[in-house]
BAKE-767815 format. One record per residue: x, y, z of N, C-alpha, C, O in turn; residue number from 1. Coordinates in steps of 0.1 Angstrom, whole numbers, plus 2048, in hexadecimal, padded with zeros to 3 digits. Example, Ala and Ser with C-alpha at 12.3 -4.5 7.8 and 13.67 -1.06 7.14 Angstrom:
# residues 2
> n_xx/n_yy/n_zz/ca_xx/ca_yy/ca_zz/c_xx/c_yy/c_zz/o_xx/o_yy/o_zz/k
> 884/7C7/84E/87B/7D3/84E/884/7DF/84E/88E/7DF/855/1 $
> 880/7EA/847/889/7F5/847/881/800/84F/886/80B/850/2 $
This chain:
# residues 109
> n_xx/n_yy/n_zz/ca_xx/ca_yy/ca_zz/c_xx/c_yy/c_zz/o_xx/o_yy/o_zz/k
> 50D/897/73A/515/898/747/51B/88A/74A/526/88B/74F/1 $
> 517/880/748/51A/872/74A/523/86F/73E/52B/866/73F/2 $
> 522/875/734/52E/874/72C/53A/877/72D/543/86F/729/3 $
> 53D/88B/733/544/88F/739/54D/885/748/559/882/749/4 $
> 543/884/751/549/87F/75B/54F/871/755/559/86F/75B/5 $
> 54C/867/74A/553/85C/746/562/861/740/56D/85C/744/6 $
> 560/86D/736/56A/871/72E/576/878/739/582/877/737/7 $
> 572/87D/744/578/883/750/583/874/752/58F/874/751/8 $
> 57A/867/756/57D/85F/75E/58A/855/757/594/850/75C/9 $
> 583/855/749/58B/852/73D/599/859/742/5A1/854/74A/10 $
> 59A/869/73B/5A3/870/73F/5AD/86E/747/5B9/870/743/11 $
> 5AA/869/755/5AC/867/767/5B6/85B/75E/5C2/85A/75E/12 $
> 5AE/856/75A/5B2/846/75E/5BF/847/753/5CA/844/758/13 $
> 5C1/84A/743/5CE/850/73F/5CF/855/743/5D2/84D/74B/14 $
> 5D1/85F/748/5DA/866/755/5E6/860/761/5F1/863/764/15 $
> 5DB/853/765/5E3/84E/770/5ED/841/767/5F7/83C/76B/16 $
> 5E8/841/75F/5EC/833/751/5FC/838/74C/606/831/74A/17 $
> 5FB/846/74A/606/84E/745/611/84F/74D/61C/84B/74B/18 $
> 60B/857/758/615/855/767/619/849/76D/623/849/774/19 $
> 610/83C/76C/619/831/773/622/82E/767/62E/82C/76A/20 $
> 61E/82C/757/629/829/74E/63C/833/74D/648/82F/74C/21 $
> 634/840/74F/641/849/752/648/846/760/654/849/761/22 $
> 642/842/76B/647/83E/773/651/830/776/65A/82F/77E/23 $
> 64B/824/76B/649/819/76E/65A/81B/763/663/816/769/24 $
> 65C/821/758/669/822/74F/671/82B/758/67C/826/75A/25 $
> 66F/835/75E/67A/83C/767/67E/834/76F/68B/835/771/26 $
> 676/828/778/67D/81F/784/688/818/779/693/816/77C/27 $
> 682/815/76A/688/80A/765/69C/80E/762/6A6/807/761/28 $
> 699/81D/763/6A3/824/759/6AB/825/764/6B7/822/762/29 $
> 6A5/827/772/6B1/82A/77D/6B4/81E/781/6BF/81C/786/30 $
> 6AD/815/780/6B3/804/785/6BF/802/779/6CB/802/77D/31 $
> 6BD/801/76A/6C9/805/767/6D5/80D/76A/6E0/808/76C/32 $
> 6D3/819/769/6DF/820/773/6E1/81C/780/6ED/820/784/33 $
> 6DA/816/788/6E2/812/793/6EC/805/790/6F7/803/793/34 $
> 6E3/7FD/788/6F0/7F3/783/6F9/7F4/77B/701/7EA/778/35 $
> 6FA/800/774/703/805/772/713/80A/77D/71F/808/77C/36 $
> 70C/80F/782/712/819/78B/716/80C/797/720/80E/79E/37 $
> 712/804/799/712/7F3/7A4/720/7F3/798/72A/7F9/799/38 $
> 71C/7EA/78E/72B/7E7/788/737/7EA/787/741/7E4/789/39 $
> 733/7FE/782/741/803/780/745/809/78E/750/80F/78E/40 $
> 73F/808/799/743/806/7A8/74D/7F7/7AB/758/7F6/7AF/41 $
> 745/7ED/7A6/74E/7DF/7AA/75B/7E0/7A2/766/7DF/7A7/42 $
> 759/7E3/792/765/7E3/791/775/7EF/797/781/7EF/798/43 $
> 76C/7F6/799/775/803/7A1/77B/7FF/7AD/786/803/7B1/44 $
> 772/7F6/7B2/777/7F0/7BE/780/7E5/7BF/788/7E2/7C7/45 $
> 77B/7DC/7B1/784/7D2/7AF/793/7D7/7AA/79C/7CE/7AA/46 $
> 796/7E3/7A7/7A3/7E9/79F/7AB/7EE/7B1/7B7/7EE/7B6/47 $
> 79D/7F1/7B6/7AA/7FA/7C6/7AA/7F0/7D0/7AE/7F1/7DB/48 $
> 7A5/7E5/7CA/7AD/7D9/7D1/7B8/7D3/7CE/7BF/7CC/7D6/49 $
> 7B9/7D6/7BE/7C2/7D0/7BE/7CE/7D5/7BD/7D8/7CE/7BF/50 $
> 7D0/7E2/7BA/7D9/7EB/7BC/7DD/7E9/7CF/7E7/7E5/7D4/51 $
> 7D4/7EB/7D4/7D7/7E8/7E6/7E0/7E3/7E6/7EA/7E6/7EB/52 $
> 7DA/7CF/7DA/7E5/7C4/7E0/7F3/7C6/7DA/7FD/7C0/7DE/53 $
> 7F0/7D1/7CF/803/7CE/7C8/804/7D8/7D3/804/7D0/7DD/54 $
> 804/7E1/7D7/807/7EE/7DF/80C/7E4/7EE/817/7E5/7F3/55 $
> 801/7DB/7F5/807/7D4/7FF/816/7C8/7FC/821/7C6/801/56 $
> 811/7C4/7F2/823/7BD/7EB/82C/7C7/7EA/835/7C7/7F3/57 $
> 82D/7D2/7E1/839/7D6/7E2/83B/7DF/7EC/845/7E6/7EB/58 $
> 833/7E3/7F8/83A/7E4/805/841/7D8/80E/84B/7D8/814/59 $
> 839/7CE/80D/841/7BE/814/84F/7BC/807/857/7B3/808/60 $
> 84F/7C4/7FC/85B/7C2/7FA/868/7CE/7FB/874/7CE/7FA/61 $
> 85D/7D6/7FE/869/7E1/803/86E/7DC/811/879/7DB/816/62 $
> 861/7D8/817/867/7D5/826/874/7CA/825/880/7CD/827/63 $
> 86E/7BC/81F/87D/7B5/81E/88A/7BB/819/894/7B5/81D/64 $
> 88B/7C6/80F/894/7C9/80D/89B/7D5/815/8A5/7DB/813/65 $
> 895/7D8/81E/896/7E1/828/8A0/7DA/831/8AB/7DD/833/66 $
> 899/7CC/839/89D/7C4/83F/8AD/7BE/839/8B8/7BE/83F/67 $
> 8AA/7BB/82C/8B7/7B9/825/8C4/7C2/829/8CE/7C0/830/68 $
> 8C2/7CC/824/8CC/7D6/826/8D1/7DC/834/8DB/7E3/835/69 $
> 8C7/7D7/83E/8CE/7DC/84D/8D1/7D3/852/8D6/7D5/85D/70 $
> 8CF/7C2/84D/8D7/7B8/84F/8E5/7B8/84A/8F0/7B5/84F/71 $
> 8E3/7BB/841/8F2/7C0/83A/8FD/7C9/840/909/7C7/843/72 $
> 8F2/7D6/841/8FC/7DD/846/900/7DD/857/90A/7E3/85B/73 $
> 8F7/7D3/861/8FB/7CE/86B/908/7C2/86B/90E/7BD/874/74 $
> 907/7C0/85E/912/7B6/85F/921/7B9/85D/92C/7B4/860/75 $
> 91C/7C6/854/92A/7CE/84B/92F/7D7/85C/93A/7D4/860/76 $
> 927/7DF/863/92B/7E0/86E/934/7DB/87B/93C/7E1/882/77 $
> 92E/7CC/878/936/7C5/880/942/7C1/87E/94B/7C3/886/78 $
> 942/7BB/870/94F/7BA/868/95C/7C5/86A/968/7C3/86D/79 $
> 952/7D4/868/959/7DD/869/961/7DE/87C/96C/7E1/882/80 $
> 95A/7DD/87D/95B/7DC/892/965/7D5/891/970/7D9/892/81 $
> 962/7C6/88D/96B/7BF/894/97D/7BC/88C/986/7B5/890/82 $
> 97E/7C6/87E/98C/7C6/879/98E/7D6/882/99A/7D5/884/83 $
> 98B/7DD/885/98A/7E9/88B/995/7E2/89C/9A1/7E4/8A0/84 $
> 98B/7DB/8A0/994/7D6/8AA/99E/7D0/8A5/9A8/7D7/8A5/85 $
> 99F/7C1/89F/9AD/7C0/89C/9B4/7C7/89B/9BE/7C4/8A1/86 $
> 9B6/7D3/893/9BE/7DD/890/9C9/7E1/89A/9D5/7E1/89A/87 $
> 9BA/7E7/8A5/9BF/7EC/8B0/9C7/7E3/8BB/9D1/7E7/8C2/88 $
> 9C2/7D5/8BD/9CD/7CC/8BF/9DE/7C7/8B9/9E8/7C2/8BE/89 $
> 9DA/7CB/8AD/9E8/7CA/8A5/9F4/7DA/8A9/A00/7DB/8AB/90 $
> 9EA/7E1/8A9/9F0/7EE/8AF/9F8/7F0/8BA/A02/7F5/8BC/91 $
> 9ED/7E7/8C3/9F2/7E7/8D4/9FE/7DC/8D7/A05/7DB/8E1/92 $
> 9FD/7D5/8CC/A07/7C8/8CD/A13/7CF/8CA/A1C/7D1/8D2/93 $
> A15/7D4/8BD/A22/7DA/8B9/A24/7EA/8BF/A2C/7F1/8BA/94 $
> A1C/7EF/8CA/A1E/7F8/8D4/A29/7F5/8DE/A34/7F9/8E1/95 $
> A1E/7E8/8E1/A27/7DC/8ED/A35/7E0/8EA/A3D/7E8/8EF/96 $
> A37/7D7/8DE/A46/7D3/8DA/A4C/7E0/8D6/A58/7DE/8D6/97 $
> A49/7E7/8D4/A50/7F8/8D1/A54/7FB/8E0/A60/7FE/8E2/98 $
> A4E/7FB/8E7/A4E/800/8F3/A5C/7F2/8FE/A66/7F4/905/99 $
> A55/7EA/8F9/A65/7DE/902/A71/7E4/8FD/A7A/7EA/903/100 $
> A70/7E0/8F0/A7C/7E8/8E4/A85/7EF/8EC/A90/7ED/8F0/101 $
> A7B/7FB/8EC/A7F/80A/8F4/A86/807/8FD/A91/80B/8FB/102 $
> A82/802/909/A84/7FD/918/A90/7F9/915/A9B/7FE/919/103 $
> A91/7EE/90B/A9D/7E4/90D/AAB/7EF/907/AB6/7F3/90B/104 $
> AA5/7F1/900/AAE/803/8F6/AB4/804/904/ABD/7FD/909/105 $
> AAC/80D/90B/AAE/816/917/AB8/812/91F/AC3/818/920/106 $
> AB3/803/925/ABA/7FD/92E/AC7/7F5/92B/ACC/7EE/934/107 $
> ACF/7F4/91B/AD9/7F5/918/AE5/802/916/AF1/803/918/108 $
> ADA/80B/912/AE4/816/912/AE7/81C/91F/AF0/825/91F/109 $
């Protein structure tokens, strides 16, 4: 009987020997996979940052060329405005003088 309960205890004792070993390589296997899974996280993160920063550049360069173009075309505008008026002054001048012309026509015949 005392041999039994030793061979029991034996037993017990690989038993628990087996289970902390299988346990002791499963922590080992998932601390690997988490640093796995840590890395190819940083680098995933390091790629959507950097994509962010070109994505933030070529909006600051759409924006300047945005700016570009409605400076431009505020200027083409004006340009346009202000031969638009001359025009209309050259018009009204040789209206003028059409119109004396006329008078003077008139007031001879």
């Amino acid at each position: 009987a005392h041999m039994v309960a030793a061979l029991e205890k034996q037993l017990t004792r690989d038993g628990l020997q087996a289970t902390l070993d299988s346990a002791t390589d499963l922590e080992k296997r998932l601390a690997e996979k988490v640093e796995r899974v840590e890395k190819s996280s940083s680098r995933i993160l390091e790629e959507l940052e950097t994509k962010c920063k070109c994505q933030e550049a070529e909006e600051l360069s759409l924006q300047q060329k945005l700016a570009m173009v409605k400076a431009d075309f505020e200027r083409r505008d004006k340009e346009a405005a202000a031969q638009i008026d001359h025009r209309i002054e050259k018009v009204e001048e040789a209206s003028s003088r059409l119109i004396r012309s006329l008078e003077m026509q008139l007031k001879t015949t």
